[in-house]
N, CA, C and O atoms as a DFTB+ gen file, in Angstrom:
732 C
 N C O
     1  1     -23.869      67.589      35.046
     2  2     -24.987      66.849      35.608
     3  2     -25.977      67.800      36.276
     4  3     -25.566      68.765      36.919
     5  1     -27.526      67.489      36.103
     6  2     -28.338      68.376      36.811
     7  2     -28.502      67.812      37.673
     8  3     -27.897      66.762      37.888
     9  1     -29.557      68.420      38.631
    10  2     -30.138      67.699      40.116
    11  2     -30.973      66.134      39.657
    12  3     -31.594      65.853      38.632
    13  1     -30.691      65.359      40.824
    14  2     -31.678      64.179      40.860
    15  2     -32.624      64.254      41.375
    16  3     -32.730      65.090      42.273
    17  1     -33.984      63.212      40.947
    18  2     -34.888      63.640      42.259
    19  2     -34.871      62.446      43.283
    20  3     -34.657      61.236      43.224
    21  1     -35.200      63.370      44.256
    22  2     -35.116      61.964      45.697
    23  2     -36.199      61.027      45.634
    24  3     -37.132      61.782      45.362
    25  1     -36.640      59.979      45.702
    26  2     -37.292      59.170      46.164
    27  2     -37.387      58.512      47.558
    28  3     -36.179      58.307      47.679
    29  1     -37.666      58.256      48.161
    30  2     -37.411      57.080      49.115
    31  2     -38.814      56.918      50.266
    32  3     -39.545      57.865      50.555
    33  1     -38.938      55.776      50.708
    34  2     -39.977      55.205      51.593
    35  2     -39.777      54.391      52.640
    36  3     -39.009      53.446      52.821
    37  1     -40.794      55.042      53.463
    38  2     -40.434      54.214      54.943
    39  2     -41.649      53.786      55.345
    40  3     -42.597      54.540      55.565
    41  1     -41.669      52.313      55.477
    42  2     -42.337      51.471      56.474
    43  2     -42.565      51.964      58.029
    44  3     -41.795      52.584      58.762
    45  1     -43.627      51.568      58.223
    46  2     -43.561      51.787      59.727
    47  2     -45.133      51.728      60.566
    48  3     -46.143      52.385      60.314
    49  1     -44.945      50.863      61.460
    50  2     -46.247      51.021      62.036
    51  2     -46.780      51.642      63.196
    52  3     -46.328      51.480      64.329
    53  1     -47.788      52.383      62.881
    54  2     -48.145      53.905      63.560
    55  2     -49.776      53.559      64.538
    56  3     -50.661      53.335      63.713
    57  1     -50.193      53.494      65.659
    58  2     -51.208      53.344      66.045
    59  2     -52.163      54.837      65.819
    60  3     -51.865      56.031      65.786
    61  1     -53.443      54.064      65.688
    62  2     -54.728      55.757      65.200
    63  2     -54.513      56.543      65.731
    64  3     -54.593      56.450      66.956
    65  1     -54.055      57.957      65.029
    66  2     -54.056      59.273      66.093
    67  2     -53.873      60.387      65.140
    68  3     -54.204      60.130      63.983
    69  1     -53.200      62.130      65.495
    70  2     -52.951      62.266      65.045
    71  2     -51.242      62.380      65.224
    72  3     -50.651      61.775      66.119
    73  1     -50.576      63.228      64.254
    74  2     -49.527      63.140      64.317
    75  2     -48.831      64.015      63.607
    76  3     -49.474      64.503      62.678
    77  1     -47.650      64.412      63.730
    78  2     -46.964      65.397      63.162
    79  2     -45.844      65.117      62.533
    80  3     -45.038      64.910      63.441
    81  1     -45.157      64.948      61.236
    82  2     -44.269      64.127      60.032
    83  2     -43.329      65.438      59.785
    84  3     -43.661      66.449      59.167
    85  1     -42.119      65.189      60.394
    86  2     -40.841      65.987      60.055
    87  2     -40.120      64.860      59.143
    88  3     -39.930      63.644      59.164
    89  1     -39.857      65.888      58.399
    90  2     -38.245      65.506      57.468
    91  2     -37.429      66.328      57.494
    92  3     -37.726      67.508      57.303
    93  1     -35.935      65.849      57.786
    94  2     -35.103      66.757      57.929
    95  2     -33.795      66.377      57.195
    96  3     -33.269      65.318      57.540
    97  1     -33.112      67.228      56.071
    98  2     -32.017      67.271      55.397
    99  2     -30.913      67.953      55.795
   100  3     -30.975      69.134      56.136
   101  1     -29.941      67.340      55.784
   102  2     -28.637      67.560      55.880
   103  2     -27.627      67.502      54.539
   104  3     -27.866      66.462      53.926
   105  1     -26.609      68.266      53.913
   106  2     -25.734      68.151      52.860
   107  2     -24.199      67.103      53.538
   108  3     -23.482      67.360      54.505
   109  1     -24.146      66.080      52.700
   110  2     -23.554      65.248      53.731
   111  2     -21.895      66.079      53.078
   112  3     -20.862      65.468      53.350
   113  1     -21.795      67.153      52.423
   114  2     -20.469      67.775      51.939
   115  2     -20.949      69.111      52.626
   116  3     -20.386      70.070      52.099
   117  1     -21.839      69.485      53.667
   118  2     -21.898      71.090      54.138
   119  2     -22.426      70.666      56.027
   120  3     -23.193      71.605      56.236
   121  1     -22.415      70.186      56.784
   122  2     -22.772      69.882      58.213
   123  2     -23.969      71.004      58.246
   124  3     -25.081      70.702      58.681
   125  1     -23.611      72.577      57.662
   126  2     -24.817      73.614      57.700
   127  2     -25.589      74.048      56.926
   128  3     -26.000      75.208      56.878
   129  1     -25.964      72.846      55.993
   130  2     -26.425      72.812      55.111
   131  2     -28.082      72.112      55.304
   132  3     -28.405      71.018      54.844
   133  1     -28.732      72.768      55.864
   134  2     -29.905      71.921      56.142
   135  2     -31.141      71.964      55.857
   136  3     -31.376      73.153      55.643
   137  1     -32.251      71.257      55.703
   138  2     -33.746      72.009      55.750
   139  2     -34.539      70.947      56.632
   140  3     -34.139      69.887      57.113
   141  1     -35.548      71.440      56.683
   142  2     -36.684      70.882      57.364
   143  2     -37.927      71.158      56.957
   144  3     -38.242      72.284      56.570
   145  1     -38.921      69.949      57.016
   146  2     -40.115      69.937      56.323
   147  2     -41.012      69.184      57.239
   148  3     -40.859      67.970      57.375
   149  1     -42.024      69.895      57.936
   150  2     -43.196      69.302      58.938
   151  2     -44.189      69.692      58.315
   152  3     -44.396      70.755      57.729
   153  1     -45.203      68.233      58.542
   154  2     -46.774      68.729      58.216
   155  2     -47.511      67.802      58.829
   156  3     -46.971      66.735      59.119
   157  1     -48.702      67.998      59.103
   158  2     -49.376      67.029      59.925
   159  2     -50.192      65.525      59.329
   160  3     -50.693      65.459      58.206
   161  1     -50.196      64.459      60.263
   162  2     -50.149      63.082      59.686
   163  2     -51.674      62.761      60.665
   164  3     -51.762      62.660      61.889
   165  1     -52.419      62.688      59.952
   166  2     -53.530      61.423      60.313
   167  2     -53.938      60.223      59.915
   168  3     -54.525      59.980      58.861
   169  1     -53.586      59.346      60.885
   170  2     -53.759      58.184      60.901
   171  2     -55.017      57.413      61.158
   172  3     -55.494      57.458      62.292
   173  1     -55.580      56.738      60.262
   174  2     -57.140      56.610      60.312
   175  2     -57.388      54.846      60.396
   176  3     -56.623      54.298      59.603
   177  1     -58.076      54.063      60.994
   178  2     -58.145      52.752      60.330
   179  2     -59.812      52.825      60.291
   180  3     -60.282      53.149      61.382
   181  1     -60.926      52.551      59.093
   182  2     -62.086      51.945      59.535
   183  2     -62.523      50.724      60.349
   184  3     -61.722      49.789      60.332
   185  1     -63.546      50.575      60.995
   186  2     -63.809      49.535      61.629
   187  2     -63.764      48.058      60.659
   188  3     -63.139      47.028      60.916
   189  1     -64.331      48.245      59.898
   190  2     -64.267      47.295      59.015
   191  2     -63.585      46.942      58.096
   192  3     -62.399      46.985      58.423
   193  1     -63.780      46.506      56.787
   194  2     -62.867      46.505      55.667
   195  2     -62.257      48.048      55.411
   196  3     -62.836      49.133      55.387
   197  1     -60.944      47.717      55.244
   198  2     -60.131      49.090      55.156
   199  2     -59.548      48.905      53.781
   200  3     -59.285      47.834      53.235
   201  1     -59.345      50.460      53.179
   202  2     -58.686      50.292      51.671
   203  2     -57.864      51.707      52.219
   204  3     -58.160      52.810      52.680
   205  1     -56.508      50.845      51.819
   206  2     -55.246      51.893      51.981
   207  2     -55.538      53.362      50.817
   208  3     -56.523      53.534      50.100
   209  1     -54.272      54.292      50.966
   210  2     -54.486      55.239      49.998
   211  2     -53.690      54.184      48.544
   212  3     -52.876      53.271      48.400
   213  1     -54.566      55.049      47.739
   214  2     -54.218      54.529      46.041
   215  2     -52.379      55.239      46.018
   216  3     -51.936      56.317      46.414
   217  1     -51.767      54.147      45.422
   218  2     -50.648      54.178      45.155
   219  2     -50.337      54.630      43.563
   220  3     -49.497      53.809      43.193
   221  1     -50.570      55.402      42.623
   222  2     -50.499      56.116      41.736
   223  2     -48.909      55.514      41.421
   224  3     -48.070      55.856      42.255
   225  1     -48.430      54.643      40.281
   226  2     -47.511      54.146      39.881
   227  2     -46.766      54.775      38.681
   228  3     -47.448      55.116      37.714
   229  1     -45.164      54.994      38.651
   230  2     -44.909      55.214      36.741
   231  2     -44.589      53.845      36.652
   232  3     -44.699      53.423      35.501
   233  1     -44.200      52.940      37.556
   234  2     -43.546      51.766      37.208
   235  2     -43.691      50.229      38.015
   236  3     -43.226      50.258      39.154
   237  1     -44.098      49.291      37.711
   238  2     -44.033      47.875      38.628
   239  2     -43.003      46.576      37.954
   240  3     -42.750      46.465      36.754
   241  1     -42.482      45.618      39.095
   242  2     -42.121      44.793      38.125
   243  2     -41.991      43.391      39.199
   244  3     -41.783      43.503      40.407
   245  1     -42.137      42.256      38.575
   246  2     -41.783      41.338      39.599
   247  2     -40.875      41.358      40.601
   248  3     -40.048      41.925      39.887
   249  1     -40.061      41.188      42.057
   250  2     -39.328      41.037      42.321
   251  2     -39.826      41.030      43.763
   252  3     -40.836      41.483      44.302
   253  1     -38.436      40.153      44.329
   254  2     -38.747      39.610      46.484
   255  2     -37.761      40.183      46.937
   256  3     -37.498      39.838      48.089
   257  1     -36.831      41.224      46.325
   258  2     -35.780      41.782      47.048
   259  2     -36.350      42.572      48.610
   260  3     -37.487      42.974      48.852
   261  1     -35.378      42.603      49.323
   262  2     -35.434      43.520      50.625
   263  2     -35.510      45.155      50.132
   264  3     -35.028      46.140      50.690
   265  1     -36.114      45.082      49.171
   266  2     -36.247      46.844      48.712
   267  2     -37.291      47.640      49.524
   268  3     -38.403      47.115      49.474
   269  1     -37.235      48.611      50.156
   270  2     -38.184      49.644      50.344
   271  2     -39.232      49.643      49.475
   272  3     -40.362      49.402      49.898
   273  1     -38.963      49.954      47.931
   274  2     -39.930      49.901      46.918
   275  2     -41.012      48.720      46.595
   276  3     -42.025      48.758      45.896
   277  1     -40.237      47.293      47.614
   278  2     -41.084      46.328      47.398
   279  2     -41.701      45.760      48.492
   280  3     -41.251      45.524      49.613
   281  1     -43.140      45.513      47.865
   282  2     -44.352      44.921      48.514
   283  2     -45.274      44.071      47.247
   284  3     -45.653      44.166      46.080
   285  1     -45.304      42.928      48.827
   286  2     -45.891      41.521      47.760
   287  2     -45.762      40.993      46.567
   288  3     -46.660      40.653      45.797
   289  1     -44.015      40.896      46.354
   290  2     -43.386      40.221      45.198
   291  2     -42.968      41.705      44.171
   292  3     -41.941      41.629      43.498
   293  1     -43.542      42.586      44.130
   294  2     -43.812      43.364      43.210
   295  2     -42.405      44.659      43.706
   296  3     -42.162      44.714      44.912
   297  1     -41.701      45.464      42.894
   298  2     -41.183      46.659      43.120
   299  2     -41.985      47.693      42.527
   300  3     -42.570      47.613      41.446
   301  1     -41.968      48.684      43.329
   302  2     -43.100      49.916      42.521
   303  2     -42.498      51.117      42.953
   304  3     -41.979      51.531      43.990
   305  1     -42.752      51.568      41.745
   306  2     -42.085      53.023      41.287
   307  2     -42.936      53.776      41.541
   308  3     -43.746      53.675      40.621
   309  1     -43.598      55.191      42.918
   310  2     -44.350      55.740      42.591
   311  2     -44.079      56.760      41.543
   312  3     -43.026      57.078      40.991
   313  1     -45.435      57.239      41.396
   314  2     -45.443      58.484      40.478
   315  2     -45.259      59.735      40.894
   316  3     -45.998      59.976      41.848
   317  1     -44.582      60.642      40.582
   318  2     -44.442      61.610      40.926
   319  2     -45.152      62.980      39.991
   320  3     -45.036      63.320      38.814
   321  1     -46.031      63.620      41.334
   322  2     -46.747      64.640      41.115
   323  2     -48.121      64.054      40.422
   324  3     -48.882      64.885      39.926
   325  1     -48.365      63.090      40.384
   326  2     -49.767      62.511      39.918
   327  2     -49.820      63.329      38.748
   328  3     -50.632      64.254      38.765
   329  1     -48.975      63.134      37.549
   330  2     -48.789      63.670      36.145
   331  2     -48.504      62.611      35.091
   332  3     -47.315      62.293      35.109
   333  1     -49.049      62.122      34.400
   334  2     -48.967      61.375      33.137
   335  2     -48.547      62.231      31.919
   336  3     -49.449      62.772      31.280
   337  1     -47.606      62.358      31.639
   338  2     -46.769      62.457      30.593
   339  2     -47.420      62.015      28.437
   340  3     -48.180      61.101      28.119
   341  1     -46.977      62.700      27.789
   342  2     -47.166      62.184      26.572
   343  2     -46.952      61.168      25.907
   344  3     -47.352      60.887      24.777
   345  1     -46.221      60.518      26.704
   346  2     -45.281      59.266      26.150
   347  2     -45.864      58.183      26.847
   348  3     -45.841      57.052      26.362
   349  1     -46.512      58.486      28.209
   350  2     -47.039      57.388      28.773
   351  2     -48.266      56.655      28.759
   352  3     -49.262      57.361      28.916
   353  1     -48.463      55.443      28.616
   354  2     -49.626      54.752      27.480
   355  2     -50.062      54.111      28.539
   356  3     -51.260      53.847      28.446
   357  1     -49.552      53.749      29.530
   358  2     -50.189      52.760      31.094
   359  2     -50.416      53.571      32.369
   360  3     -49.632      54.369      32.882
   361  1     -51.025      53.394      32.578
   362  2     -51.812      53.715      34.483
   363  2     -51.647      52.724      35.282
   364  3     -52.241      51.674      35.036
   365  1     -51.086      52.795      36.037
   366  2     -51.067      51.445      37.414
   367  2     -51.338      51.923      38.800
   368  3     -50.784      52.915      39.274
   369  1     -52.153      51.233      39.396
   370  2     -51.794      51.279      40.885
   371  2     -52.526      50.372      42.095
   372  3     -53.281      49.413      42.256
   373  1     -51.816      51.293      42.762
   374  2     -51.495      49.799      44.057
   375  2     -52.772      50.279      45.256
   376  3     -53.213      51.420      45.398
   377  1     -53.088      49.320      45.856
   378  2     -53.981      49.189      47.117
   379  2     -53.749      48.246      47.719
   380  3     -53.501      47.087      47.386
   381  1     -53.847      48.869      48.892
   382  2     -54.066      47.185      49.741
   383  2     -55.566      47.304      50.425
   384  3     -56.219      48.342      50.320
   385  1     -56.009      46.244      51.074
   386  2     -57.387      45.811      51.886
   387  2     -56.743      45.120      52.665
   388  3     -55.838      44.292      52.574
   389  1     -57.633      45.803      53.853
   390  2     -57.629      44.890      55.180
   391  2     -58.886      44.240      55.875
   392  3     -59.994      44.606      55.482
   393  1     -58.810      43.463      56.706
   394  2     -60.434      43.314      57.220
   395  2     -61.634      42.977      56.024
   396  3     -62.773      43.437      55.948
   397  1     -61.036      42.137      55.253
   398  2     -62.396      42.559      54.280
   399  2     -63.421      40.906      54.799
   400  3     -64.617      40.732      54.564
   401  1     -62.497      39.937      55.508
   402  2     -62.913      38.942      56.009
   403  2     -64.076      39.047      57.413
   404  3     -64.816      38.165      57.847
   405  1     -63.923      40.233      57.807
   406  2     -64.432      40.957      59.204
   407  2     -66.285      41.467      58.242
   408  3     -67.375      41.286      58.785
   409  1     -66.155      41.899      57.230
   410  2     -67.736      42.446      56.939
   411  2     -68.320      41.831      55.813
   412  3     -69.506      42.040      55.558
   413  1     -67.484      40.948      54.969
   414  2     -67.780      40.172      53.742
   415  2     -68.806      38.677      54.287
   416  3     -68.157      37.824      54.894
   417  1     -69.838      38.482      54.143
   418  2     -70.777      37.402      54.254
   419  2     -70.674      36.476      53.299
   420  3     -71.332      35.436      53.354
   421  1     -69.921      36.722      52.417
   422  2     -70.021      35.688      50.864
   423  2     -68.572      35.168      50.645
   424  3     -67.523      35.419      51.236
   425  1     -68.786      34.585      49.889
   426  2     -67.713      33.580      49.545
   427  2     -66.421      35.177      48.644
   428  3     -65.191      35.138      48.696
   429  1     -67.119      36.141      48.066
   430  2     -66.081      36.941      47.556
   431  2     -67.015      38.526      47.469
   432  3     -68.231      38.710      47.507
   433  1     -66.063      39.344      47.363
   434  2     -66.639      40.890      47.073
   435  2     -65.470      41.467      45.923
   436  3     -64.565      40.827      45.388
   437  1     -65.887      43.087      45.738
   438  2     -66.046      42.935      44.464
   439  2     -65.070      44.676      45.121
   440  3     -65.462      45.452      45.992
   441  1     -63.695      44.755      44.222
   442  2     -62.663      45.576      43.576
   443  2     -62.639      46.232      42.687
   444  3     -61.861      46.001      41.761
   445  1     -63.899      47.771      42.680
   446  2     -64.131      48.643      41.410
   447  2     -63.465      49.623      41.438
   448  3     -63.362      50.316      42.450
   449  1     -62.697      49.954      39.982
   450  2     -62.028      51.011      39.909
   451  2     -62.730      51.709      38.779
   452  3     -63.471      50.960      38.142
   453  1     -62.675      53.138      38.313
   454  2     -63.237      53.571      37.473
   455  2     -62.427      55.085      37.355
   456  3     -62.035      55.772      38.298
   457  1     -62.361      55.242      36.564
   458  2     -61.200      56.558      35.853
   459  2     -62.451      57.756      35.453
   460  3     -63.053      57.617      34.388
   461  1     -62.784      58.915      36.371
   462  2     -63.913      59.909      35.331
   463  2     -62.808      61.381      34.950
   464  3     -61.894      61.779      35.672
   465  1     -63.191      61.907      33.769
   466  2     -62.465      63.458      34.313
   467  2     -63.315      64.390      34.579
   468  3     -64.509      64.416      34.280
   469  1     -62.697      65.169      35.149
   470  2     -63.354      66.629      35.587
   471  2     -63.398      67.813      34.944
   472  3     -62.548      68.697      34.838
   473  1     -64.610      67.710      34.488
   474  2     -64.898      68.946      33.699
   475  2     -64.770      70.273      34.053
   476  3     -64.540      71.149      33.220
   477  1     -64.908      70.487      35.273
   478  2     -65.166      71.416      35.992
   479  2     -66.302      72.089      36.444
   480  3     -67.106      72.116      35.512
   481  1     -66.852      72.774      37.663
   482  2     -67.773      73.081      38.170
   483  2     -68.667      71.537      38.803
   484  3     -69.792      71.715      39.270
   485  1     -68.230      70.453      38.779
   486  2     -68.248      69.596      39.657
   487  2     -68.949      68.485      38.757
   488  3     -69.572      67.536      39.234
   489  1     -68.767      68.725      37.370
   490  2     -69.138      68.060      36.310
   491  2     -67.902      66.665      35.963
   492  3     -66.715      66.879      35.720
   493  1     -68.383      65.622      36.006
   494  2     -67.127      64.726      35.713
   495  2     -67.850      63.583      34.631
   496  3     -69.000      63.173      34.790
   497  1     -67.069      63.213      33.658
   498  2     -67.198      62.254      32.424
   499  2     -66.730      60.943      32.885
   500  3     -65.523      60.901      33.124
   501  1     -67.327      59.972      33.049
   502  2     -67.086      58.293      33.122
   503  2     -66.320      58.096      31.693
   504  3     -66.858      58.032      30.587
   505  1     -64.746      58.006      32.035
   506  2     -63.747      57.449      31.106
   507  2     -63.456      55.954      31.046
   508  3     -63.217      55.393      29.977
   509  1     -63.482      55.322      32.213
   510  2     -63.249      53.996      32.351
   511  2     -63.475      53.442      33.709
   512  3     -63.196      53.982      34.779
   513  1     -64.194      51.922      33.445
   514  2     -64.297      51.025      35.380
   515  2     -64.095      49.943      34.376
   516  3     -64.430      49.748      33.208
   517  1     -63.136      49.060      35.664
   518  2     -62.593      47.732      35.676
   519  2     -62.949      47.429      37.221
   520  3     -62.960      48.161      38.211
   521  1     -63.255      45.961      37.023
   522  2     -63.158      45.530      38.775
   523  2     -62.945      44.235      38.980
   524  3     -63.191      43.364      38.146
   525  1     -62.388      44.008      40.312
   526  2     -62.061      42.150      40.157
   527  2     -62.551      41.499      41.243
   528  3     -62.387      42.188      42.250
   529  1     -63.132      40.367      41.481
   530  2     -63.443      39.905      42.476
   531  2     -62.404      39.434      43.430
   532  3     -61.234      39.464      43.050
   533  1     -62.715      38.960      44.738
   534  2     -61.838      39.162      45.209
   535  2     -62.280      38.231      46.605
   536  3     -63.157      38.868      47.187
   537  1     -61.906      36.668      47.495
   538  2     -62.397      36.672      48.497
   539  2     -61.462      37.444      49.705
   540  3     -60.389      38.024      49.873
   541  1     -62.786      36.973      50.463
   542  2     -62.596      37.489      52.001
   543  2     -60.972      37.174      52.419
   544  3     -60.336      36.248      51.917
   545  1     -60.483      38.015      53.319
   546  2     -59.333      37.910      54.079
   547  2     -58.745      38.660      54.863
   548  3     -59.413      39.662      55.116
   549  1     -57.588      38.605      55.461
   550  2     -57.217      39.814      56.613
   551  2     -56.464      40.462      56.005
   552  3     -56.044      41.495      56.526
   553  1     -56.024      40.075      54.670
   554  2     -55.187      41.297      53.803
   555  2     -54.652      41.028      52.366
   556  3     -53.776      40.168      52.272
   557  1     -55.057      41.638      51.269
   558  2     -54.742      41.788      50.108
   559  2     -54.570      42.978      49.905
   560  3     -54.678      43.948      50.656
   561  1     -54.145      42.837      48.283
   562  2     -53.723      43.890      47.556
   563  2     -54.125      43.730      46.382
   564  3     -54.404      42.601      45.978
   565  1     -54.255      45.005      45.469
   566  2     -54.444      45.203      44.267
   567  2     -53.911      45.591      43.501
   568  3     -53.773      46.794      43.723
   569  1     -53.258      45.193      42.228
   570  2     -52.382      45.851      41.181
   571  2     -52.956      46.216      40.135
   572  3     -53.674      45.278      39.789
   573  1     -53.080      47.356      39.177
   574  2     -54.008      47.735      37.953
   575  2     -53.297      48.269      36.632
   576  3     -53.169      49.492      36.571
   577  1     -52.933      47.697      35.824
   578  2     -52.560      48.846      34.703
   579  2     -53.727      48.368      33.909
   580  3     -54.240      47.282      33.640
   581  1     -54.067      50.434      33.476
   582  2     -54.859      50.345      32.816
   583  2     -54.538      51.420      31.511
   584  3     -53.883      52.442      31.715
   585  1     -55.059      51.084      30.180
   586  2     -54.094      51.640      29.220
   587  2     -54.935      52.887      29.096
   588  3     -56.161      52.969      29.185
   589  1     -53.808      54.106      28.815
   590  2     -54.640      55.313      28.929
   591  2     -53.899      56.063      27.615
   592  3     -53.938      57.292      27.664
   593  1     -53.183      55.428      26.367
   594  2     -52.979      56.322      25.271
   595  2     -53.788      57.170      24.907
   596  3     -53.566      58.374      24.777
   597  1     -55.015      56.471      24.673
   598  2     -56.499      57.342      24.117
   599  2     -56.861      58.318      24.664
   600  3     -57.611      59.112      24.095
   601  1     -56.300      58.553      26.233
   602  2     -56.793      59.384      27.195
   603  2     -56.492      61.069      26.802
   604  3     -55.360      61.547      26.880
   605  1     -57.757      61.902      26.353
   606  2     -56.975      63.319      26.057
   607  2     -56.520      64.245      27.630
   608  3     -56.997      64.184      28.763
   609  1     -55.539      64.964      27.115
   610  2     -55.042      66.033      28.065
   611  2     -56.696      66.042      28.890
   612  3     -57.873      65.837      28.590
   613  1     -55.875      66.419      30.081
   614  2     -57.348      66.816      31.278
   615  2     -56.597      66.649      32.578
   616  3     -55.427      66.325      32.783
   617  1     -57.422      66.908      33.267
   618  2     -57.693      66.783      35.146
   619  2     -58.769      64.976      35.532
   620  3     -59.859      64.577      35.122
   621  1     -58.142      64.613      36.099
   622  2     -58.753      63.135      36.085
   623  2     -58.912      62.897      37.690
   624  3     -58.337      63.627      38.498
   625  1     -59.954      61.536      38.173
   626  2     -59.982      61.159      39.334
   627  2     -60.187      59.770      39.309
   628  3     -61.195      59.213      38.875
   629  1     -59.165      59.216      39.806
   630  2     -59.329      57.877      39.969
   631  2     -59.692      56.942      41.401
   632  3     -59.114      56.843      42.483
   633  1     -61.272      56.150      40.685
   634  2     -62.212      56.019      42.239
   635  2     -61.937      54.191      42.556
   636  3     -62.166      53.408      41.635
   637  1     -61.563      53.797      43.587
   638  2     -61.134      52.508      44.394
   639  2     -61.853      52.148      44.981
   640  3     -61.550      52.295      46.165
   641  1     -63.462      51.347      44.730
   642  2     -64.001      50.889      45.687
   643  2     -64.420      49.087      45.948
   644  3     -64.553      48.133      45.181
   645  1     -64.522      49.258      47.357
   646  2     -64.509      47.852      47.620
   647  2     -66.363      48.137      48.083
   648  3     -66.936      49.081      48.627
   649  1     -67.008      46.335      47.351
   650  2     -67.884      46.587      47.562
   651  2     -68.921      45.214      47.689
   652  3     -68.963      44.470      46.709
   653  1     -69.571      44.953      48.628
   654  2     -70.399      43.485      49.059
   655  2     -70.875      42.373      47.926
   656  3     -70.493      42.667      46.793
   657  1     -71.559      41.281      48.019
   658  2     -72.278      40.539      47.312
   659  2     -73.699      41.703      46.566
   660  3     -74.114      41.630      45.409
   661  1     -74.087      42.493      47.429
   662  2     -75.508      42.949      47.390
   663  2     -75.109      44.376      47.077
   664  3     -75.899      45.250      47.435
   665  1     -73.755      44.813      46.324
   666  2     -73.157      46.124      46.323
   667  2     -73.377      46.877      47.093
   668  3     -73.690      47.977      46.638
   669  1     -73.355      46.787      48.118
   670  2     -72.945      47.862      49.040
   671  2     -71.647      48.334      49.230
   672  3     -70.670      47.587      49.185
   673  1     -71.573      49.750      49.478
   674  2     -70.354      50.141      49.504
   675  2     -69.717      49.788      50.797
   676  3     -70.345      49.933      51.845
   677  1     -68.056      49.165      50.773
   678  2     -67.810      48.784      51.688
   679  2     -66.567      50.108      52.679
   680  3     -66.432      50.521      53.830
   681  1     -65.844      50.337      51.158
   682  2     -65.166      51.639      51.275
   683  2     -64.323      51.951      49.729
   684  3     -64.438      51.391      48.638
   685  1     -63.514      53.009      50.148
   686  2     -64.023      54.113      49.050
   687  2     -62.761      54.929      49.060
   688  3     -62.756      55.702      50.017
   689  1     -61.737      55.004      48.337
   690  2     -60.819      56.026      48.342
   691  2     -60.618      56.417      46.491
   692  3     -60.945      55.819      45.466
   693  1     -59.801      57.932      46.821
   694  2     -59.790      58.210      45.193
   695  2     -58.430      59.221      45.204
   696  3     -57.692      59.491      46.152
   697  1     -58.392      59.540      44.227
   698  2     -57.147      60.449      43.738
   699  2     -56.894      60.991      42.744
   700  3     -56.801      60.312      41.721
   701  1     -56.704      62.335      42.703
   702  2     -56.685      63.108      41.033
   703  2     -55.321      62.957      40.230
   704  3     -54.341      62.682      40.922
   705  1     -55.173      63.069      39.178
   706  2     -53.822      63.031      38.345
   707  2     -54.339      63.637      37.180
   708  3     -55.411      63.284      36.689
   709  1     -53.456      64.751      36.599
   710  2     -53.208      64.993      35.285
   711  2     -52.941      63.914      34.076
   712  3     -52.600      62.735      34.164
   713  1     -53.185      64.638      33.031
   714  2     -52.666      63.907      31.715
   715  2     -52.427      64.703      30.877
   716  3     -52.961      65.812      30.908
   717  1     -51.668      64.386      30.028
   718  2     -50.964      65.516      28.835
   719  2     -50.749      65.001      27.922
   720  3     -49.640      64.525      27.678
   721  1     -51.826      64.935      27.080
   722  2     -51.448      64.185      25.600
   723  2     -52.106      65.194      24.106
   724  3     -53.256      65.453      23.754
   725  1     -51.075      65.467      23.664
   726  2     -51.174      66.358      22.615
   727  2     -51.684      65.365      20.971
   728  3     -52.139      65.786      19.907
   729  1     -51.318      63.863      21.463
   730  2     -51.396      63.050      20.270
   731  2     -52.820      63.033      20.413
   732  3     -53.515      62.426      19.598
């Protein structure tokens, strides 16, 4: 047998600041067997409508278990290393919104996502936008698969924005991931 890889996630609610995130391992067959891993944690909320970080998925599926992995009916597998594979034909991921009931004037606002890659030197290609409407409230979420067979090998950025009746931007998060497709 080779090594596994670890997964695991913790809930927890943290008031705005900053902060400092230790992990610490122990070999539960060595007592002196240990490591440790610190790096620093900022905790941010906007005043207004807030959009969590993008949750970059290999996997989702229905379910209400007491799992770590699950939030709002759903279990989710993140992705690891923000790398899409040859074999993999779907993109998913997760967001949540908060406050969007606090700056929204209309009956609904509007959930754009859009996939560009990066050419490099700060050059990027519009590959794909999907978006969903969405009303006002003190908290949702968003789930996305979006099919990316066609997608050639590259450096990619995937952009999450929430945005008014009159498009204004409300907020705005993003995240890069590879792809590797030789087909």
């Amino acid at each position: 047998d080779g090594p596994e890889d670890l997964l695991d996630v913790k809930r927890m609610f943290v008031p705005v600041g900053q902060y400092e995130l230790e992990i610490s391992f122990q070999d539960v067959h060595d007592a002196n067997n240990t490591a440790a891993f610190t790096s620093p944690l900022a905790v941010n909320l906007s005043v207004g409508a807030h959009l969590s970080e993008i949750l970059l998925l290999r996997s989702y599926r229905p379910d209400n278990s007491e799992s770590p992995f699950t939030k709002n009916g759903y279990f989710l597998e993140p992705l690891p290393f923000r790398y899409y594979d040859r074999t993999t034909t779907m993109l998913a991921f997760y967001a949540e919104i908060y406050h969007s009931g606090k700056v929204v004037k209309g009956d609904s606002y509007l959930v754009r996502y859009l996939i560009e890659q990066d050419l490099g030197n700060g050059k990027m290609e519009l590959i794909s936008v999907g978006n969903q409407n969405k009303k006002p409230s003190a908290i949702d979420a968003v789930l996305v698969p979006i099919g990316i067979s066609k997608m050639k090998s590259g450096n990619y950025v995937l952009t999450v924005e929430l945005r008014n009746e009159t498009n204004e931007l409300l907020a705005s998060r993003q995240v890069s991931f590879q792809r590797s497709n030789p087909f």
